[in-house]
Every structure is written in C-alpha cells, then in structure tokens.
VMD Tcl script that builds the backbone (N, CA, C; Angstrom):
set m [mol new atoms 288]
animate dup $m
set s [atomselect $m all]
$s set {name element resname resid chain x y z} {
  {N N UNK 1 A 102.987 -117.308 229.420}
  {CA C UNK 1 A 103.142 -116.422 228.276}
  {C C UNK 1 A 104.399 -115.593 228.458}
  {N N UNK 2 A 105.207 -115.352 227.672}
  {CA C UNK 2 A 106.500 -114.830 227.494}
  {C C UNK 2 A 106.213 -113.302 227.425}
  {N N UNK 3 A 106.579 -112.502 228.289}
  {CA C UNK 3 A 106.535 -111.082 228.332}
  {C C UNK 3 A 106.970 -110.518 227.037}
  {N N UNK 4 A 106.376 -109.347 226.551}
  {CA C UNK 4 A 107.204 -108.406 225.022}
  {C C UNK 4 A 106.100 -109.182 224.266}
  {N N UNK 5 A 106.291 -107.803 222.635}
  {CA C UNK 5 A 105.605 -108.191 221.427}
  {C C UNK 5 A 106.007 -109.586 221.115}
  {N N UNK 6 A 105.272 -110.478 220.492}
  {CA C UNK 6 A 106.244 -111.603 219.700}
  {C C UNK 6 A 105.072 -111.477 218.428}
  {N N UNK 7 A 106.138 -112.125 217.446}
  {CA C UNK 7 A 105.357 -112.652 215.934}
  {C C UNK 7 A 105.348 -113.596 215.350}
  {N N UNK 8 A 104.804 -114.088 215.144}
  {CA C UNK 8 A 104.736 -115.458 213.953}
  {C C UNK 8 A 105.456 -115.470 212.678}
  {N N UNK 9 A 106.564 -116.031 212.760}
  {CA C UNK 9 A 107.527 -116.251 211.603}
  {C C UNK 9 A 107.533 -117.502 210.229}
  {N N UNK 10 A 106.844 -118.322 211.244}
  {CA C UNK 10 A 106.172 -119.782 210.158}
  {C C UNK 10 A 105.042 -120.667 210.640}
  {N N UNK 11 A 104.640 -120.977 209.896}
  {CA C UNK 11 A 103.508 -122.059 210.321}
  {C C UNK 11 A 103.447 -123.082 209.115}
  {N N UNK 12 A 103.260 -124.067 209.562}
  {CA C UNK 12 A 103.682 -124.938 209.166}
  {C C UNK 12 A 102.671 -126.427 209.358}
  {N N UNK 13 A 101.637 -126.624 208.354}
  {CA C UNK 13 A 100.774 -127.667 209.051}
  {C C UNK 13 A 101.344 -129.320 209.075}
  {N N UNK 14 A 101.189 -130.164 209.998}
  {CA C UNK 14 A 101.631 -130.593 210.397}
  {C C UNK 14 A 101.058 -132.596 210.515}
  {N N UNK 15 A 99.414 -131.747 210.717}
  {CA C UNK 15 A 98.194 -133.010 210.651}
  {C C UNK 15 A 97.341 -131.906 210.082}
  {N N UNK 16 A 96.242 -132.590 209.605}
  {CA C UNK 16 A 94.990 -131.881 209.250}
  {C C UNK 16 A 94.580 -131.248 210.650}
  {N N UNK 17 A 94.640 -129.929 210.845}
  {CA C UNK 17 A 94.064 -129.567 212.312}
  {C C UNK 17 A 95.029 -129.433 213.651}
  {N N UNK 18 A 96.410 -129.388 212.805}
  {CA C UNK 18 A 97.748 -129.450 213.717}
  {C C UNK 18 A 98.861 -128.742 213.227}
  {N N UNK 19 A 99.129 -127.881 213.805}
  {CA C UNK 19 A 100.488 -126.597 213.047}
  {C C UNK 19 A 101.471 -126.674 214.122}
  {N N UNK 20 A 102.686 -126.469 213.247}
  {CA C UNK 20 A 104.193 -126.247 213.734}
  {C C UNK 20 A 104.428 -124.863 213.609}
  {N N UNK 21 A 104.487 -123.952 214.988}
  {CA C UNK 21 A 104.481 -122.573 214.889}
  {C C UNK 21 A 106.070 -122.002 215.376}
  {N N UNK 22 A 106.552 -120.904 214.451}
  {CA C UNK 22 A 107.407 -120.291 214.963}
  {C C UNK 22 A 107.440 -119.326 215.293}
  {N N UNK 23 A 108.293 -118.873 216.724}
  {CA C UNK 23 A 108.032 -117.132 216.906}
  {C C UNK 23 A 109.448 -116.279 216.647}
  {N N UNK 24 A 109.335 -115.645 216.637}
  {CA C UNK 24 A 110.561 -114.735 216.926}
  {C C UNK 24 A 111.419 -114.669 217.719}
  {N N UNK 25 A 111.303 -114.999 218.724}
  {CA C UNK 25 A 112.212 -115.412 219.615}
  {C C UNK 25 A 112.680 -116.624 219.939}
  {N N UNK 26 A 112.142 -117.576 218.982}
  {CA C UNK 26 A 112.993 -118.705 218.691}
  {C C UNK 26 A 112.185 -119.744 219.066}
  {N N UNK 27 A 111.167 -119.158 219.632}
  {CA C UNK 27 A 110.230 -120.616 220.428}
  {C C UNK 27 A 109.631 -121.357 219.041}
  {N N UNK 28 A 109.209 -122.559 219.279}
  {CA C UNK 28 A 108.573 -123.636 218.488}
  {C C UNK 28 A 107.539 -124.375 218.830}
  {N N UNK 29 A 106.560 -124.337 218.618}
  {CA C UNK 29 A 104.999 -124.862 219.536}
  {C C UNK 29 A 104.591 -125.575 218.442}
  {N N UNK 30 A 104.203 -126.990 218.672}
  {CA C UNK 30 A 102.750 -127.649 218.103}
  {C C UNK 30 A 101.262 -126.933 218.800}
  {N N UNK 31 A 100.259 -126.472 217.632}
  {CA C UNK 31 A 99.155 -125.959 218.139}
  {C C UNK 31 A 97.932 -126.870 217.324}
  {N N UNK 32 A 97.537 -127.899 218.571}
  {CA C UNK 32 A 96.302 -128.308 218.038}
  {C C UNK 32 A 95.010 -127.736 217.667}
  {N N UNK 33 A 94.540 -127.583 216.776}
  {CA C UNK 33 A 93.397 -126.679 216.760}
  {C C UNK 33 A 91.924 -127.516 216.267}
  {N N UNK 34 A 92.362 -128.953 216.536}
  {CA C UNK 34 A 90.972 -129.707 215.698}
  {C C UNK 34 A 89.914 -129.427 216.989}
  {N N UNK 35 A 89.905 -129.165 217.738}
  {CA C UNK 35 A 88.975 -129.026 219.277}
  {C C UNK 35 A 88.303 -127.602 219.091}
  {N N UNK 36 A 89.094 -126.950 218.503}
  {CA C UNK 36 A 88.157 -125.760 218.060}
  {C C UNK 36 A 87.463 -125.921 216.844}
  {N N UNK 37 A 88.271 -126.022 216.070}
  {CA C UNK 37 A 87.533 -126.220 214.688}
  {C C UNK 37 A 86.261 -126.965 214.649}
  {N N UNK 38 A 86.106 -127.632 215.069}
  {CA C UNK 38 A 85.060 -128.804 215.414}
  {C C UNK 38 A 83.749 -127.598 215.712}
  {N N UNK 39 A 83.946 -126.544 216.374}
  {CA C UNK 39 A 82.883 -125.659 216.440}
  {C C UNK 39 A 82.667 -124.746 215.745}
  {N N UNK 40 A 81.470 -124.287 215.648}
  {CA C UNK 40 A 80.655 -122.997 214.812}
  {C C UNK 40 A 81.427 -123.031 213.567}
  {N N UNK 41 A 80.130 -122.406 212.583}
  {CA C UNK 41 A 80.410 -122.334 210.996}
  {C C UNK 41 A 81.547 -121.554 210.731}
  {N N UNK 42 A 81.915 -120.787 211.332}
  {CA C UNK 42 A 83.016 -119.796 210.818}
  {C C UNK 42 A 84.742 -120.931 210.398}
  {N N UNK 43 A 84.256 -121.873 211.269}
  {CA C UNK 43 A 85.823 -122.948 211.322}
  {C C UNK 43 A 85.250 -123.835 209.875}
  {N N UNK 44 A 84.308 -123.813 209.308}
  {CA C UNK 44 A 83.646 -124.473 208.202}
  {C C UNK 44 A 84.827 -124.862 207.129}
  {N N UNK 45 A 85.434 -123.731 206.444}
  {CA C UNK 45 A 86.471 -123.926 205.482}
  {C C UNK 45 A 87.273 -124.437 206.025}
  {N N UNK 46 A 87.988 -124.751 207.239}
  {CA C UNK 46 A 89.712 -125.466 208.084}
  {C C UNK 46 A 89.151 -127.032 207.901}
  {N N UNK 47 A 87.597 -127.246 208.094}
  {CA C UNK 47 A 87.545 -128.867 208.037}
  {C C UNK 47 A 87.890 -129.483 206.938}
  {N N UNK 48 A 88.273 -128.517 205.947}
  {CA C UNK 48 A 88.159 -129.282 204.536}
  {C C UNK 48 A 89.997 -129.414 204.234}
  {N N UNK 49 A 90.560 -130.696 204.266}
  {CA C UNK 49 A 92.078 -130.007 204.590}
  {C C UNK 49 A 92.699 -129.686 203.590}
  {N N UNK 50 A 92.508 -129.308 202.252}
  {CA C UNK 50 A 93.079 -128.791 201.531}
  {C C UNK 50 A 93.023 -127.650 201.554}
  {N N UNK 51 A 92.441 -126.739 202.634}
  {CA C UNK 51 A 92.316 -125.555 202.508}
  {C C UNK 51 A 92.694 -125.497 203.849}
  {N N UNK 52 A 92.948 -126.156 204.899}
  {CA C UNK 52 A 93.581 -126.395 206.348}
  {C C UNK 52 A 95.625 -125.717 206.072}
  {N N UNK 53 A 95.711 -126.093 204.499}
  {CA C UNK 53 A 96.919 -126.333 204.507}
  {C C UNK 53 A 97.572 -125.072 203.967}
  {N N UNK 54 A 96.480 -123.976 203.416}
  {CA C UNK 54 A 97.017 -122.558 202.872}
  {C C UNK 54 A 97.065 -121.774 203.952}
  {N N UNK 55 A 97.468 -122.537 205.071}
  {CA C UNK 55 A 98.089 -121.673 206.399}
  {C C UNK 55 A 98.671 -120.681 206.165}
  {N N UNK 56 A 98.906 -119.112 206.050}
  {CA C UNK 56 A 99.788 -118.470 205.944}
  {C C UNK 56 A 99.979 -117.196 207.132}
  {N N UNK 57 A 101.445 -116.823 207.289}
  {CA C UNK 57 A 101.525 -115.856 208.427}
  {C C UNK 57 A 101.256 -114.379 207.988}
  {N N UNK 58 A 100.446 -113.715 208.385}
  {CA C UNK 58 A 99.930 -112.692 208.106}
  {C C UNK 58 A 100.769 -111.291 207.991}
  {N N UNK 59 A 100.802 -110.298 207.311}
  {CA C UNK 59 A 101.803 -109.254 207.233}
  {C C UNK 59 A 102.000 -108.704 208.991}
  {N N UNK 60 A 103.333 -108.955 208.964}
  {CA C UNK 60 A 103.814 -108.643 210.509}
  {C C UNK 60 A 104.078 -109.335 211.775}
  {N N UNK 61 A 103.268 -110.936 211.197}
  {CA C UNK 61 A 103.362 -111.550 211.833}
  {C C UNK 61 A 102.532 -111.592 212.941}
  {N N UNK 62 A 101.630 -110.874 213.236}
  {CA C UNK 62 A 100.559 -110.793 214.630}
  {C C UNK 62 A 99.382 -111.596 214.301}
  {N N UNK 63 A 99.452 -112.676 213.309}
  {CA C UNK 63 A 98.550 -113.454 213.127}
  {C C UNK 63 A 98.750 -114.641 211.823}
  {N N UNK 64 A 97.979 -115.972 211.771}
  {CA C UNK 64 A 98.128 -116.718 210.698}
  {C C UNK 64 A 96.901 -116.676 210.417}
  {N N UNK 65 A 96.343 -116.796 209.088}
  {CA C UNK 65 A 95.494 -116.675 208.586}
  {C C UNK 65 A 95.068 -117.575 207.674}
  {N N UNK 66 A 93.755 -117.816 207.348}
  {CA C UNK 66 A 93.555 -118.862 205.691}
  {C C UNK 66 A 92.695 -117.637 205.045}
  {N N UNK 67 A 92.650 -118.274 203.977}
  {CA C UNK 67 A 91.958 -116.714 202.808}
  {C C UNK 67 A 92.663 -116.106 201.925}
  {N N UNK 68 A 92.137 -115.256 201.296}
  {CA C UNK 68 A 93.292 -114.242 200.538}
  {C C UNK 68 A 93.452 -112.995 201.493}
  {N N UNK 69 A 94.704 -113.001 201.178}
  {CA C UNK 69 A 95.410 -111.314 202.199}
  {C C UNK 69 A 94.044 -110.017 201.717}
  {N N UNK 70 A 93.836 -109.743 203.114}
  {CA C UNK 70 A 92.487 -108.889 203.094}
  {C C UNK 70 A 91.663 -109.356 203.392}
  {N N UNK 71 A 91.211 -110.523 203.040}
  {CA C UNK 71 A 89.579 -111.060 202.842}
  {C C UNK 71 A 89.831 -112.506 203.282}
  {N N UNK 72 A 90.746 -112.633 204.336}
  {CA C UNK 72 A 90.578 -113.725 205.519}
  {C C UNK 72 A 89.796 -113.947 205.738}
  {N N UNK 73 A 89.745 -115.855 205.422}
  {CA C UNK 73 A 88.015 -116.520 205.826}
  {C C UNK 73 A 87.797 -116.591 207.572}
  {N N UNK 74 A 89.237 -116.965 208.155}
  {CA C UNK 74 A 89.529 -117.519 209.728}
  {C C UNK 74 A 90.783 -116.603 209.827}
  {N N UNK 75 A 91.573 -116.301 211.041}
  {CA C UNK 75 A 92.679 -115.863 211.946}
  {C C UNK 75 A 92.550 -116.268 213.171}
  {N N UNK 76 A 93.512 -116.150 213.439}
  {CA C UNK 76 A 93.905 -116.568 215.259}
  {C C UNK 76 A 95.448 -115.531 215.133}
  {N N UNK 77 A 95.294 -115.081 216.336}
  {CA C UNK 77 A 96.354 -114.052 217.105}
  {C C UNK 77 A 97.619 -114.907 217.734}
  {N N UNK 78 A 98.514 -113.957 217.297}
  {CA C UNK 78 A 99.549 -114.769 217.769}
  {C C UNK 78 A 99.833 -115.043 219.227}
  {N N UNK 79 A 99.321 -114.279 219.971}
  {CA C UNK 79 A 99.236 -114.211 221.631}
  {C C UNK 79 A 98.566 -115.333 222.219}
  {N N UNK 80 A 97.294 -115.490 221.522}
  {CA C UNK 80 A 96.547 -116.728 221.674}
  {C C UNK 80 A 97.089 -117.642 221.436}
  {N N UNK 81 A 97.988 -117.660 220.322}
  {CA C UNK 81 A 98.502 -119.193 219.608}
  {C C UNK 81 A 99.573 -119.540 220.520}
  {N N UNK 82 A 100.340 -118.533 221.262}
  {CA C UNK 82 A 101.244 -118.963 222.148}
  {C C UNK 82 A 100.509 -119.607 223.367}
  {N N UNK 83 A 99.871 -118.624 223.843}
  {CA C UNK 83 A 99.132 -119.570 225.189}
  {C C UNK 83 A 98.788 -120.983 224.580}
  {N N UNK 84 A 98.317 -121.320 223.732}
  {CA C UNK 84 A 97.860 -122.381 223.231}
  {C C UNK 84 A 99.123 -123.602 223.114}
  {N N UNK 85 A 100.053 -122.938 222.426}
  {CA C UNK 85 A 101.096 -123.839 222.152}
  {C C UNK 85 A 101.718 -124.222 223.476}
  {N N UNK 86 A 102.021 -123.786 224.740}
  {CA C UNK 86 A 102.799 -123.333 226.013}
  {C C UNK 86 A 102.002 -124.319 226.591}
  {N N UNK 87 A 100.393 -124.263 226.581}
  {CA C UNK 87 A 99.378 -124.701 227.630}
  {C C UNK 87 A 99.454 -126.279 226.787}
  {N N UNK 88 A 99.386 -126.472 225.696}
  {CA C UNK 88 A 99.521 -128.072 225.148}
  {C C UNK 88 A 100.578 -128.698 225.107}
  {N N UNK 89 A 101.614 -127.973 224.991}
  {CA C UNK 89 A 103.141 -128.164 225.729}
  {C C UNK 89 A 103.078 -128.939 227.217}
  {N N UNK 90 A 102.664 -128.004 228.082}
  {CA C UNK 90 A 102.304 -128.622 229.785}
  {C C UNK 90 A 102.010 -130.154 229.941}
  {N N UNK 91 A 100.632 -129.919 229.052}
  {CA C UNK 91 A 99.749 -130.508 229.319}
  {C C UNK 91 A 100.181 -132.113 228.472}
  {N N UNK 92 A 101.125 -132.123 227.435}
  {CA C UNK 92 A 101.596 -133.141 227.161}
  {C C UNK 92 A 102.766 -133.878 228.017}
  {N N UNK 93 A 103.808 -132.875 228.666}
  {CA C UNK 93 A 105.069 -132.906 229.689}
  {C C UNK 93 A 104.190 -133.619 230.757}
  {N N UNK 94 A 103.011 -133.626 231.361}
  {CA C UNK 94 A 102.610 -133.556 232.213}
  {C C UNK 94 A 101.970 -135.367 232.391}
  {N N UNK 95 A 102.116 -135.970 231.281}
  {CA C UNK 95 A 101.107 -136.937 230.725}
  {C C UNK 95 A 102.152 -138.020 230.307}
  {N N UNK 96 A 103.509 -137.327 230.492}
  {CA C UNK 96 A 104.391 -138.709 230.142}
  {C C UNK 96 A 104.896 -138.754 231.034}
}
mol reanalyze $m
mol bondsrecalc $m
mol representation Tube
mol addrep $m
C-alpha cells in the first residue's frame, strides 16, 4: 500500500465483476470483485450487470459506489480497492 491520502479518479468497468481503477497518483489497477460479490445479499444488485456498470466515483474520491449519490446500494473504500488492485497485481506477476 502506497503511503499518503489517495483517491479514486475513474473507474471504469471492464468485465461484468471487473473494474479499471484510477488513483491520483497515477497508479492504474484491475480490481476483480466477482469473488466477493458472489457473497451475501448486500452484493445482490452488482450481480445483475447492468447495474454492475453505473460504477461511479464518489464525491472526493474516497470511494466508488453504485446507487444514487446519498442512497448508495454497495461502496468499497478506496484504500481497500488499492490493496486489492496491488495484491491481484502480485498475484498475477507471480503466475506468469
């Protein structure tokens, strides 16, 4: 994880259950998320992918969200989404 605030500048879906994330400091991560989604009702609306795809980055950037601004159905933190992107990064480098 990269020391300092960072924010989410774009997201960008990619597969049903797969986003192209940007931060502020220039980094670029694929973040798989079908391994979560796959669990508990709250991920209910992301399985459906037309609604997978109203990805949007949240005011400030400390999160992407689906829903309407306010009344977000799902979020994920951008701190998380980096570990995520960094750790599936590895873990793909690691496999070729």
């Amino acid at each position: 994880m990269t020391a300092g605030t960072l924010h989410i500048v774009a997201a960008e879906p990619v597969l049903h259950g797969v986003l192209k994330l940007t931060w502020d400091d220039g980094y670029e991560g694929i973040v798989d998320l079908r391994g979560i989604m796959a669990h508990g009702d709250i991920f209910t609306p992301l399985r459906d992918p037309a609604s997978f795809k109203t990805v949007h980055v949240s005011p400030f950037g400390h999160s992407i969200s689906w829903g309407e601004e306010g009344d977000e159905t799902v979020d994920f933190g951008c701190d998380r989404l980096r570990d995520l992107a960094e750790q599936q990064a590895a873990l793909l480098a690691r496999a070729s």
